[in-house]
KEVEXFI-757362 format. One record per residue (C-alpha): residue number from 1; chain; residue in one letter; x, y, z. Coordinates in pm, whole numbers, plus 50000, padded with zeros to 5 digits. Example, Ala and Ser with C-alpha at 12.3 -4.5 7.8 and 13.67 -1.06 7.14 Angstrom:
<nodes>
- k c r px py pz
- 1 A a 51230 49550 50780
- 2 A s 51367 49894 50714
</nodes>
This chain:
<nodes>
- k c r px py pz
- 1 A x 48386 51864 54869
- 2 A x 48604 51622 54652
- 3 A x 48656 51773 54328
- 4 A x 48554 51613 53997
- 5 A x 48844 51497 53739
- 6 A x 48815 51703 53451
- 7 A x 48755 51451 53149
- 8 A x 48863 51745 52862
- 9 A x 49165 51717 52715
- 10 A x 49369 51926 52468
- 11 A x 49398 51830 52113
- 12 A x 49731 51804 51982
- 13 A x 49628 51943 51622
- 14 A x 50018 51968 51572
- 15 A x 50014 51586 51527
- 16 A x 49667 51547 51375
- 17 A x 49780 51757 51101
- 18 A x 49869 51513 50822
- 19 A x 49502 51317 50771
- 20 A x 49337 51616 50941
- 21 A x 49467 51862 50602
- 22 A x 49422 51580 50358
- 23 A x 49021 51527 50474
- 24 A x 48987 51904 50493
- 25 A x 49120 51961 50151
- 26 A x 48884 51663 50053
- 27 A x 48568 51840 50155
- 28 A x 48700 52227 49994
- 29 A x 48750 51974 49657
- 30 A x 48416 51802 49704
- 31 A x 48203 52157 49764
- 32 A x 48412 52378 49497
- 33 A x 48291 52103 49259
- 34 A x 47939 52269 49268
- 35 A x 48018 52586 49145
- 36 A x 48309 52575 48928
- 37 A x 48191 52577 48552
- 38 A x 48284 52279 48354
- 39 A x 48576 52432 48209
- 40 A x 48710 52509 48524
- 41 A x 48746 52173 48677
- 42 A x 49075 52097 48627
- 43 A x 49150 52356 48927
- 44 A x 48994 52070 49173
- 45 A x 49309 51879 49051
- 46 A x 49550 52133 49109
- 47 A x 49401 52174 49467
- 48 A x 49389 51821 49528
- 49 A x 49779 51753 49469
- 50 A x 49877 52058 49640
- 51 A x 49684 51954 49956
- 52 A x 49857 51625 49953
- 53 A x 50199 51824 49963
- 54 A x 50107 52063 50209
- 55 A x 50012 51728 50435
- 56 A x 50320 51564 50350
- 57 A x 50486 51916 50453
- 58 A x 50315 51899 50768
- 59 A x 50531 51608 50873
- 60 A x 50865 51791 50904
- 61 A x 50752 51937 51269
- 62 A x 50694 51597 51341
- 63 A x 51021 51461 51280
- 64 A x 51216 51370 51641
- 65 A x 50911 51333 51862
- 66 A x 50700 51138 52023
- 67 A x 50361 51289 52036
- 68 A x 50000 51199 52138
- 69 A x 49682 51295 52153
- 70 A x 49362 51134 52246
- 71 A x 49507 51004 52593
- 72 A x 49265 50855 52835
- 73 A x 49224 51060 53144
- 74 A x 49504 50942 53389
- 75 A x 49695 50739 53199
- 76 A x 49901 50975 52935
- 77 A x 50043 50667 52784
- 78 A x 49732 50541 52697
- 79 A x 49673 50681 52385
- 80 A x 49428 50666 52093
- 81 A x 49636 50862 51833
- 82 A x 50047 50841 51838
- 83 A x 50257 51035 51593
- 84 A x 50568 50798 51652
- 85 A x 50846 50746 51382
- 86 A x 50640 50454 51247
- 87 A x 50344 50648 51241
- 88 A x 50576 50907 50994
- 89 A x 50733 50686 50760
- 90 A x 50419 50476 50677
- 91 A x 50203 50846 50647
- 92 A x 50509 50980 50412
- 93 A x 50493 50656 50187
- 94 A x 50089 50705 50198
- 95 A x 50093 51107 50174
- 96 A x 50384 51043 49887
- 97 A x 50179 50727 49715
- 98 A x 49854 50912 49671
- 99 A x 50072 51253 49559
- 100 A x 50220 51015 49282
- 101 A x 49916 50899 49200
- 102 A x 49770 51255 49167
- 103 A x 49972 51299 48935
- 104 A x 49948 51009 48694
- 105 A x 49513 51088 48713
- 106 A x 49527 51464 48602
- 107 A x 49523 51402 48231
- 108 A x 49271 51161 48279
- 109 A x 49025 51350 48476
- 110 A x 49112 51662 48247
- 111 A x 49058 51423 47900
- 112 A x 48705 51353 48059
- 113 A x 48737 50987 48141
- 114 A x 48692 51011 48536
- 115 A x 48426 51284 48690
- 116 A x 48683 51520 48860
- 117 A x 48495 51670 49163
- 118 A x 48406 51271 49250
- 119 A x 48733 51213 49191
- 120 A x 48968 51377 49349
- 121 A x 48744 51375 49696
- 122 A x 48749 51010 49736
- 123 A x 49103 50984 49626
- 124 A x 49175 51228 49916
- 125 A x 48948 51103 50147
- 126 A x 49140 50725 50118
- 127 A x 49430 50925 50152
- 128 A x 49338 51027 50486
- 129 A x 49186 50735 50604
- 130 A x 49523 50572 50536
- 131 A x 49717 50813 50712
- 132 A x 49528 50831 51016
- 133 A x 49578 50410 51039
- 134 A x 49993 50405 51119
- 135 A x 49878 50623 51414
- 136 A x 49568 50450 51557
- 137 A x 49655 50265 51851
- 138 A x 49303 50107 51989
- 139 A x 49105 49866 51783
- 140 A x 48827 50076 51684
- 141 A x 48991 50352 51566
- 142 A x 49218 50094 51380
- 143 A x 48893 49985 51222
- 144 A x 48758 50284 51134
- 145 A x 49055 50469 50961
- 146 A x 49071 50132 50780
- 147 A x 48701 50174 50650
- 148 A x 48777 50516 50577
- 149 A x 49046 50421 50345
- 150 A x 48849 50150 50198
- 151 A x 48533 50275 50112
- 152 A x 48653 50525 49883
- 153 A x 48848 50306 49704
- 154 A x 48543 50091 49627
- 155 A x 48396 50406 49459
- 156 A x 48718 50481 49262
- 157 A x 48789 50145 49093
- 158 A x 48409 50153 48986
- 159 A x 48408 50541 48851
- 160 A x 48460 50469 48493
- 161 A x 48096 50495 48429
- 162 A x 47971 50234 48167
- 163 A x 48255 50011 48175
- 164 A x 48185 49684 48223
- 165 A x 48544 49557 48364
- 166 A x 48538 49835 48608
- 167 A x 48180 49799 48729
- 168 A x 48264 49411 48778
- 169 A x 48626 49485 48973
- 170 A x 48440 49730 49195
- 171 A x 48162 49501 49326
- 172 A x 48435 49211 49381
- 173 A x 48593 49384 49554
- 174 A x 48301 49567 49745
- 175 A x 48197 49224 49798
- 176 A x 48503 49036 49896
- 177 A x 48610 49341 50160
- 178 A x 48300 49380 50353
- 179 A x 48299 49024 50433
- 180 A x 48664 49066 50573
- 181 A x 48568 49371 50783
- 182 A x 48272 49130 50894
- 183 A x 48521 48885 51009
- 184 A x 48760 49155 51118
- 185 A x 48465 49338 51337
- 186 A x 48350 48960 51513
- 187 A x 48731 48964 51624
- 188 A x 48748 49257 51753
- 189 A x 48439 49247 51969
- 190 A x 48575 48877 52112
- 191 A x 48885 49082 52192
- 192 A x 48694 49370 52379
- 193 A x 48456 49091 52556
- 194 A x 48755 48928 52674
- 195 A x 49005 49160 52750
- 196 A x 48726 49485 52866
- 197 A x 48918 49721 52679
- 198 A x 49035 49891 52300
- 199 A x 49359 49999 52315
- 200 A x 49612 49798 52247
- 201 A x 49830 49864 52487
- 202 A x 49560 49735 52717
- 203 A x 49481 49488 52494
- 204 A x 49811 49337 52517
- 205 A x 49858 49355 52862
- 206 A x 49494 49170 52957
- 207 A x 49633 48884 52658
- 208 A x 49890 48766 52906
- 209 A x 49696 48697 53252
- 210 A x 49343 48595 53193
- 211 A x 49101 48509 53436
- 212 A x 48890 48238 53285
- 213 A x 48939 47965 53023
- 214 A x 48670 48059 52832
- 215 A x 48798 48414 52840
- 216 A x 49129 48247 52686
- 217 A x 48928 48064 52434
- 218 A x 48755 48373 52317
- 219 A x 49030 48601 52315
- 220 A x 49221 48314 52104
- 221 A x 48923 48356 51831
- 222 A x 48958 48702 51860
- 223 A x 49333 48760 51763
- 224 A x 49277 48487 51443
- 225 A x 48945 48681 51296
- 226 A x 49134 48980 51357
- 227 A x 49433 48871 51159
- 228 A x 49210 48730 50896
- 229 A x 49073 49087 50822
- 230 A x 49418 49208 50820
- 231 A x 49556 48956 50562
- 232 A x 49254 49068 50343
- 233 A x 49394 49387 50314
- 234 A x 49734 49269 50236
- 235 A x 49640 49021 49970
- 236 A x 49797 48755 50171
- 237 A x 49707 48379 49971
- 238 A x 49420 48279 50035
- 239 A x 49274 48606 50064
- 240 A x 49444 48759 49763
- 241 A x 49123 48646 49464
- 242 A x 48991 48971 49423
- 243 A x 49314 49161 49309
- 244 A x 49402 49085 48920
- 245 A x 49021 49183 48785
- 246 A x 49023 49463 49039
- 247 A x 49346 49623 48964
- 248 A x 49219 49519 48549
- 249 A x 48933 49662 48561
- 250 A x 49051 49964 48793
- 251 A x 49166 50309 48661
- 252 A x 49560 50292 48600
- 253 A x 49634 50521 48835
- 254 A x 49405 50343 49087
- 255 A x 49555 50006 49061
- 256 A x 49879 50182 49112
- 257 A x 49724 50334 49435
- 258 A x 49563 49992 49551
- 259 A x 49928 49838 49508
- 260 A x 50059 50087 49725
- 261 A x 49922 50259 49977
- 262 A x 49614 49959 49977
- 263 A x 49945 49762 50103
- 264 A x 50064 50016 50340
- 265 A x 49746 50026 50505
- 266 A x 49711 49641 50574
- 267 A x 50040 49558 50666
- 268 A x 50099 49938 50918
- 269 A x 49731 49781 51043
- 270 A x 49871 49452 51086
- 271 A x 50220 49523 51249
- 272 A x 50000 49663 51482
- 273 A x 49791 49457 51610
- 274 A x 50058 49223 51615
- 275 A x 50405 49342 51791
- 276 A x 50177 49605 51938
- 277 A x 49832 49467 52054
- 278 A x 49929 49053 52053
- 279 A x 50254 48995 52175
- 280 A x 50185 48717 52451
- 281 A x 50033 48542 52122
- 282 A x 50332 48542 51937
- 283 A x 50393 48170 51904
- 284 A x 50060 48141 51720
- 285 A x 50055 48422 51479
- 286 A x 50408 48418 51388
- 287 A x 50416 48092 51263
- 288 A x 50092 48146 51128
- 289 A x 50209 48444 50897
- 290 A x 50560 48285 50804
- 291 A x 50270 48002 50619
- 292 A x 50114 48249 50454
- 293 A x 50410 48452 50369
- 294 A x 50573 48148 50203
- 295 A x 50197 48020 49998
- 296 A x 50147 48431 49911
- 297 A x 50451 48501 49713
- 298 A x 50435 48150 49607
- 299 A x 50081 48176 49430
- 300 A x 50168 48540 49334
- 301 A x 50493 48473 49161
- 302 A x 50365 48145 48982
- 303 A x 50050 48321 48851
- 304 A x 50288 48644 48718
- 305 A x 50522 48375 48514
- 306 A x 50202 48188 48390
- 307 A x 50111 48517 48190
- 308 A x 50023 48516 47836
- 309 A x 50203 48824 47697
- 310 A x 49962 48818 47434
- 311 A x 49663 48832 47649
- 312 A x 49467 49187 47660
- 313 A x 49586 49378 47975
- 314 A x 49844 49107 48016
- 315 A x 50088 49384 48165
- 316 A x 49844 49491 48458
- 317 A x 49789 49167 48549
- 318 A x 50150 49083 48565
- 319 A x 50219 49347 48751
- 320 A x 49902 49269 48975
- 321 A x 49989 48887 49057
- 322 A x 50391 49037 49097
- 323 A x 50220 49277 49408
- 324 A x 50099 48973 49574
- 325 A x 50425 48822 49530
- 326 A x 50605 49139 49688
- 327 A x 50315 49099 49934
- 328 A x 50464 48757 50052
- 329 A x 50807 48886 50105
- 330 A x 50666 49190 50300
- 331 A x 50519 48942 50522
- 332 A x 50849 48759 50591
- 333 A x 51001 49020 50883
- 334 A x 50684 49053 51046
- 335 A x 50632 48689 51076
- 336 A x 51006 48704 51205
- 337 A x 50874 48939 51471
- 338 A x 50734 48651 51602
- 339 A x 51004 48444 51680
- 340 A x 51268 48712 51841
- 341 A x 51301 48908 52137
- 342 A x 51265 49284 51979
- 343 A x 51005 49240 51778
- 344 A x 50991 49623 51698
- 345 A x 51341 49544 51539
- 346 A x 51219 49294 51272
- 347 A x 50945 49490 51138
- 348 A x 51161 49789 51027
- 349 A x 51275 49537 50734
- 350 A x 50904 49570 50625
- 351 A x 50923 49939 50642
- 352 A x 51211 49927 50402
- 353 A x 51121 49707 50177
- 354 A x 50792 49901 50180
- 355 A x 50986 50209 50084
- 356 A x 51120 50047 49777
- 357 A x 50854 49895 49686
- 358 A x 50629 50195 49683
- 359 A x 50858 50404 49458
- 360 A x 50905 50165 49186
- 361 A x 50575 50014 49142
- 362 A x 50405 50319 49087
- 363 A x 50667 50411 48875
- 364 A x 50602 50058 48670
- 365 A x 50241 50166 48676
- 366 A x 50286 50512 48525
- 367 A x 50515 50380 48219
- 368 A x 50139 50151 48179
- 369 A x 49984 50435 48230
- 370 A x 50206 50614 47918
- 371 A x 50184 50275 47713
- 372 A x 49767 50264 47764
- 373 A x 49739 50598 47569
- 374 A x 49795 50454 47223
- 375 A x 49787 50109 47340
- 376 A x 49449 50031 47536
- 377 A x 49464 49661 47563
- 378 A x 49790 49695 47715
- 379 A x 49941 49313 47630
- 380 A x 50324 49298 47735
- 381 A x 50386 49258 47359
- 382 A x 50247 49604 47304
- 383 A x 50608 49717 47504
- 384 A x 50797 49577 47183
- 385 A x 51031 49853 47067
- 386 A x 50921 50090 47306
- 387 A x 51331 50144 47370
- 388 A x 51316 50272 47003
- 389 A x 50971 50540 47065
- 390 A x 51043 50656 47393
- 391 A x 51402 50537 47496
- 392 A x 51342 50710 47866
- 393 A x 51034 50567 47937
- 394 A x 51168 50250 47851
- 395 A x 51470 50281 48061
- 396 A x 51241 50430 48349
- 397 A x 51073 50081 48324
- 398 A x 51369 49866 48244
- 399 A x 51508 50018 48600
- 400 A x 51174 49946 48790
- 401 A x 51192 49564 48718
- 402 A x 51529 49539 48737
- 403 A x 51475 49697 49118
- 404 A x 51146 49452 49209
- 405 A x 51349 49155 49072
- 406 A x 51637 49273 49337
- 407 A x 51907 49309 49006
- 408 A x 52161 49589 48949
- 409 A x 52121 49902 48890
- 410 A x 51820 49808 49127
- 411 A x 52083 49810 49396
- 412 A x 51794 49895 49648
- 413 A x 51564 49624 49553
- 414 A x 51884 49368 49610
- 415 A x 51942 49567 49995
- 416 A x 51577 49579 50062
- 417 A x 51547 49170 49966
- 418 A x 51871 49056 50140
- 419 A x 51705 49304 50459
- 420 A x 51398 49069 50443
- 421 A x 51630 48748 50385
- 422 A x 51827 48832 50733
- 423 A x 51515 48907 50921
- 424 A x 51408 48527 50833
- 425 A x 51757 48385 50934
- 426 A x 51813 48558 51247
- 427 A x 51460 48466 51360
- 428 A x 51527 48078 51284
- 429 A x 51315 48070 50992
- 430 A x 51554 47924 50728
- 431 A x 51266 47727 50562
- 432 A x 51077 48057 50511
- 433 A x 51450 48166 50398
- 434 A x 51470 47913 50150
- 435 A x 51116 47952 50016
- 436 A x 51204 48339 49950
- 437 A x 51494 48243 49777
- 438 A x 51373 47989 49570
- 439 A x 51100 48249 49476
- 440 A x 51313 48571 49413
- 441 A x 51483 48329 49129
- 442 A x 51094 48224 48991
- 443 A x 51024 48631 49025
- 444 A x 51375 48680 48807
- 445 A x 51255 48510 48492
- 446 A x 50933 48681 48421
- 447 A x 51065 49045 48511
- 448 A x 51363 48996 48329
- 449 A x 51144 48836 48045
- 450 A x 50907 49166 48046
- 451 A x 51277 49411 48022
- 452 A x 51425 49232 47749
- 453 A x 51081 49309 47545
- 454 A x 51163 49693 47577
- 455 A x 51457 49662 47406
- 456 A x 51344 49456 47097
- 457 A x 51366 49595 46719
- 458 A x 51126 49831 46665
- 459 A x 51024 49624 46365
- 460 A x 50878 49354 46633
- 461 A x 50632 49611 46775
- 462 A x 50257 49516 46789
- 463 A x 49991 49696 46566
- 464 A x 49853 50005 46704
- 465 A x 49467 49840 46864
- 466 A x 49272 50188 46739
- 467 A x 49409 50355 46420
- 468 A x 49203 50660 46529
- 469 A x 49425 50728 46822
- 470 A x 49684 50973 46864
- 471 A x 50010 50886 46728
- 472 A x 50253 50692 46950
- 473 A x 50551 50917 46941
- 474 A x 50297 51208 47105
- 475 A x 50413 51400 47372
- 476 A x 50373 51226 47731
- 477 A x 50123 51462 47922
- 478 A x 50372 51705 48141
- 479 A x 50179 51520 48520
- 480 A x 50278 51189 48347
- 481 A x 50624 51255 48274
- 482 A x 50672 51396 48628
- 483 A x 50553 51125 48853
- 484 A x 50767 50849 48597
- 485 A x 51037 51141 48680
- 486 A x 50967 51138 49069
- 487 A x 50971 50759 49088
- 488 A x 51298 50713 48878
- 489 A x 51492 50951 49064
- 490 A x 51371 50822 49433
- 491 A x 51445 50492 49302
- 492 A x 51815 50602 49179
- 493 A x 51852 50783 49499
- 494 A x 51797 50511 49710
- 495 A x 51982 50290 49497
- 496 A x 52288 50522 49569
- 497 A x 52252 50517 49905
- 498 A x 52145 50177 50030
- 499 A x 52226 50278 50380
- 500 A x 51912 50438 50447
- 501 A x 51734 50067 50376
- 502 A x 51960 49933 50586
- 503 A x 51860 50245 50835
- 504 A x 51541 50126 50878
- 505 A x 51559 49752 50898
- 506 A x 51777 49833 51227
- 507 A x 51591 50068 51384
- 508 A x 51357 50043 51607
- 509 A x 51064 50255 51468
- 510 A x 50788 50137 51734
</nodes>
């Protein structure tokens, strides 16, 4: 009698452990919230950030190995769920994104402004949708942990109840991401009708010898919905609309998040499908993303310098248009991938620059964040002088820009740029080389144009908008002060040692 292959499998919980803790601690946060009193609520916070570090600990055994889980029977390579070293650095930079912005939301939750239980378990809960993404390696669980991280964000940018910019940044964006999973979801079922499978491995590997024409022509729609989705979630031009009234009308804290880790999930979901799932398509989406690199940071950079600094929330809007900018120079190495042999190569540059990028820009967020508590409107003139209230804050903020603009001290900004830059050359992209360059100098006048406001007479300073409010030389809330702390001294780190940029852009972390 021929025996039956088992179809159980062990779990590797060992490698699970990162989103597995962060949606666990979600749900103890979400059912604790109906029966702690009032005044006890600011424990949920507490719980919340140490969750995130105990999944951000969880990494360490991690570190050296290749593990998987989820493995069709048969075919151990075949995986749904790989803790890889890409899978690691993108789940640090979202497990260390969402810690950051943890803390920068504590004294806003505490002062009453954001419900805390609701809070803190959809903050977690996009936490761990985005760190299960860097490890999904079939479509639909690519699609899924994608979903996961966005529908909680929805929620959060709309949980300032009775605000009017908020409610109208959450349905926009609501609106304006569903129809990209729509588009996302048609691609990925012309992909399984073609191809008769999910994983990418597979996926890739039915791309290259197809059958039937029509097969061909289907699969061909398939990989350009697909991408369409993905450059959604990147706010790649065209796709970027929604992002200045969402990140406006957004909690602080959450348009530092959606900067961030919102990134890191679209472009971890988009190297993959790419280098990993549409190889044999190469030719089309690499020059397809170099375009779209070069018109993102284009529109993004033009629409930063075109701020009014007088205009109310001027300074979140800046720094909104200046992520889709960054956005466009993220894209540059991946579009590279396109054009070169090792494509796993070209996309560490990304990784770097992704690094960077996620250190200062929350950092630039929680000096806003600082700024917005006497300040509400938050115009870029409102930063007048603030070298002569709080001379480290301003500093902390002075060194941000000065690191996004790619200018010294910002020595890691200038590494993680010139990374990008040689990831364009050695590809043979020199237009897209020339483009970056061209817009790096654009990026240089408005940055440097915000810095050189810090550092004004105090004299100059605008107004306080509410005489009622607490008086601008008031202590920074102790959270505050430590992410602004946490970002500074990663970003001063990694300025010191450039070599670990330079680490990743020639590694090969797939």
């Amino acid at each position: 009698m021929s025996s039956v292959p088992s179809l159980v499998q062990s779990v590797d919980w060992v490698a699970l452990a990162p989103p597995t803790l962060t949606a666990v601690v979600a749900l103890v946060v979400l059912v604790a919230d109906l029966f702690l009193p009032a005044a006890r609520k600011p424990l949920l916070g507490l719980v919340a950030t140490a969750g995130l570090v105990l999944a951000g600990l969880s990494l360490l055994p991690l570190l050296g190995g290749d593990r998987r889980t989820f493995c069709l029977s048969g075919h151990p390579a075949v995986c749904s769920y790989v803790a890889d070293p890409f899978t690691l650095v993108i789940q640090f930079l979202v497990l260390a994104g969402a810690l950051l912005t943890a803390l920068l939301s504590l004294e806003s939750v505490k002062d009453g402004e954001l419900p805390a239980g609701e809070f803190w378990f959809l903050l977690l809960s996009s936490a761990a949708g985005a760190a299960l993404l860097p490890a999904s390696r079939d479509l639909a669980t690519l699609v899924i942990a994608l979903e996961v991280a966005s529908l909680p964000a929805f929620a959060l940018v709309g949980l300032r109840r009775g605000d009017r910019l908020s409610s109208e940044a959450a349905l926009k964006f609501f609106l304006s991401s569903v129809a990209a999973t729509a588009v996302m979801l048609l691609g990925v079922s012309f992909l399984y009708a073609a191809t008769g499978s999910l994983h990418l491995s597979r996926v890739a590997h039915a791309l290259t010898a197809l059958p039937d024409p029509r097969l061909a022509t289907l699969a061909s729609a398939g990989v350009a919905l697909t991408l369409v989705g993905f450059a959604f979630k990147t706010a790649a031009a065209p796709f970027h609309f929604w992002v200045p009234d969402t990140y406006v009308g957004a909690p602080l804290p959450i348009a530092g998040y959606l900067s961030v880790v919102g990134k890191a999930v679209g472009f971890s979901g988009l190297i993959l499908v790419t280098v990993e799932g549409f190889p044999s398509y190469a030719g089309v989406w690499g020059p397809a993303l170099a375009v779209l690199a070069a018109l993102t940071m284009t529109v993004g950079n033009v629409a930063a310098l075109r701020q009014d600094p007088r205009r109310a929330h001027s300074a979140v809007r800046l720094l909104a248009w200046s992520s889709v900018g960054q956005a466009g120079y993220l894209l540059v190495p991946i579009a590279a991938a396109g054009s070169v042999h090792d494509p796993a190569h070209a996309i560490g540059s990304t990784v770097a620059y992704a690094l960077m990028y996620a250190a200062v820009n929350l950092g630039a967020f929680a000096v806003a964040a600082v700024v917005a508590r006497t300040r509400p409107a938050n115009r870029i003139t409102d930063y007048r002088g603030l070298y002569h209230r709080r001379p480290l804050v301003a500093l902390a903020l002075g060194f941000f820009l000065l690191c996004l603009a790619g200018l010294p001290p910002g020595i890691i900004g200038l590494f993680a740029k010139v990374t990008v830059f040689s990831a364009a050359v050695e590809a043979g992209l020199a237009w897209l080389a020339v483009v970056m360059a061209v817009n790096v100098v654009i990026a240089l006048y408005y940055y440097l144009q915000w810095t050189t406001v810090l550092f004004r007479g105090a004299e100059e300073s605008a107004p306080e908008q509410a005489p009622a409010q607490a008086p601008h030389r008031a202590a920074i809330p102790a959270p505050l002060a430590t992410a602004i702390a946490l970002a500074a001294v990663l970003g001063i780190a990694l300025s010191g040692a450039p070599q670990l940029v330079l680490r990743f852009a020639s590694g090969a972390l797939l």
